[in-house]
C-alpha positions in Angstrom: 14.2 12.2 -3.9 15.7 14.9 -5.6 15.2 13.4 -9.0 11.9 12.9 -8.3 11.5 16.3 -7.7 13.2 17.2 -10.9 11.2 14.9 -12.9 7.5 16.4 -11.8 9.5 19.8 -12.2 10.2 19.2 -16.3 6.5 17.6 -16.0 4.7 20.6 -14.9 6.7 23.0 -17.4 5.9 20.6 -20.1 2.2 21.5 -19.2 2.5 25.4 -18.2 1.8 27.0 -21.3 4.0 28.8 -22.9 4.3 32.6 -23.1 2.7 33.3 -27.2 0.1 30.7 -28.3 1.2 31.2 -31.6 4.8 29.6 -30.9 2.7 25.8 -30.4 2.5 24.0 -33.1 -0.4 23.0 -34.9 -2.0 26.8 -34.1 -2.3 28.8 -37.1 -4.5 31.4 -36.9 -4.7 32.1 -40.9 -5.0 28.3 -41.7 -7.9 28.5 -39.0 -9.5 31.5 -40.9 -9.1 29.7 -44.5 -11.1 26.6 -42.8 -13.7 28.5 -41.5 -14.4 30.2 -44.8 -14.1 27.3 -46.9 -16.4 25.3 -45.1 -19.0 28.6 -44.6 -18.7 28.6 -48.4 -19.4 24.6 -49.2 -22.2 25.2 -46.8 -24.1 27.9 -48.7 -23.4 26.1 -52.1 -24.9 22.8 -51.0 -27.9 25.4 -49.5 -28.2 27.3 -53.1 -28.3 23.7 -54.5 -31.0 22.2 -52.5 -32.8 25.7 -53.0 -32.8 25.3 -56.7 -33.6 22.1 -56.9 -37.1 22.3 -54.4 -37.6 25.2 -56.7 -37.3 23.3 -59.6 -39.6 20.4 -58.1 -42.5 22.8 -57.1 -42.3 24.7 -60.2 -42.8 20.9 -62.5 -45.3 20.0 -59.7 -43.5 16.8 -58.4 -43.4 17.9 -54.8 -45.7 19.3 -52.3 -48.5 18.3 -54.7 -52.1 17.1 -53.1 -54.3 14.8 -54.9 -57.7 15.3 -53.7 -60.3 12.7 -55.0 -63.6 14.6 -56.0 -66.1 12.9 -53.8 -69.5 14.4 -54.2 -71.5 14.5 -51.1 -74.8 15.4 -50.6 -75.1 18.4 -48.5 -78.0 18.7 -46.0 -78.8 22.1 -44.5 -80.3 22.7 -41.4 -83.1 25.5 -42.9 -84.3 26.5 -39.4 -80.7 27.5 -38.5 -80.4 29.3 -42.1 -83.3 31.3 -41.7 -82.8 32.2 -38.2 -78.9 33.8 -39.2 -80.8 35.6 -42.2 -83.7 37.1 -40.7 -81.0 38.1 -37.8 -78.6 39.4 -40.5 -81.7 41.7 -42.1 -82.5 42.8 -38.9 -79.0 43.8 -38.5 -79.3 45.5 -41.4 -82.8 47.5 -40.9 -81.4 48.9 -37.4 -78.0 49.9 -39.4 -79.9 51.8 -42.3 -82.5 53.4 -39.7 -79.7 54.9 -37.6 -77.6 56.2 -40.6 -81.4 57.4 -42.2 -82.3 59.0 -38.4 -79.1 59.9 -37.2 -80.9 58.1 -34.0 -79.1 55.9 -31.6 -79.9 52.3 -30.9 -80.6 50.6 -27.6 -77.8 49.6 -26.2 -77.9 45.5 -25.6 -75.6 45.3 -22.9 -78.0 47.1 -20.4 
């Protein structure tokens, strides 16, 4: 019984951590750093290179282009609608210049 006691003893202070991190092995702060700013470094060249080379595409015109076929359609207009929005727009227009001409206030449409 009493080795078995000893033997989950040395178990649990093989898993207590110890006092400093820094005494484990395989933790390296300043190793950790250089990794970190190595790979923040490959990351921002392989970005500057994919930069340059969409700007070099869209500058030559061999990306994001659009190819529109010139179909030519006959328009129709609906002339009761057109002159309906022009006379309204002349309208507009003749109240506008009488009230800055008359210094006089238009009706008010909303009563």
């Amino acid at each position: 019984m009493k080795e078995y006691l000893n033997k989950i003893l040395k178990i649990y202070k093989d898993l207590k951590s110890k006092h400093s991190s820094y005494e484990r092995q395989g933790i390296n702060p300043a190793n950790d750093w250089k990794l970190l700013l190595m790979l923040v470094t490959l990351i921002l060249f392989i970005l500057a290179i994919y930069a340059f080379y969409l700007y070099s595409q869209i500058e030559q015109g061999t990306i994001y282009t659009i190819n529109n076929p010139v179909i030519e359609k006959n328009i129709k207009l609906n002339t009761a609608l057109f002159d309906k929005t022009v006379e309204d727009i002349n309208k507009r227009a003749e109240i506008y210049s009488n009230t800055v001409n008359n210094k006089s206030i238009p009706n008010d449409p909303a009563l």
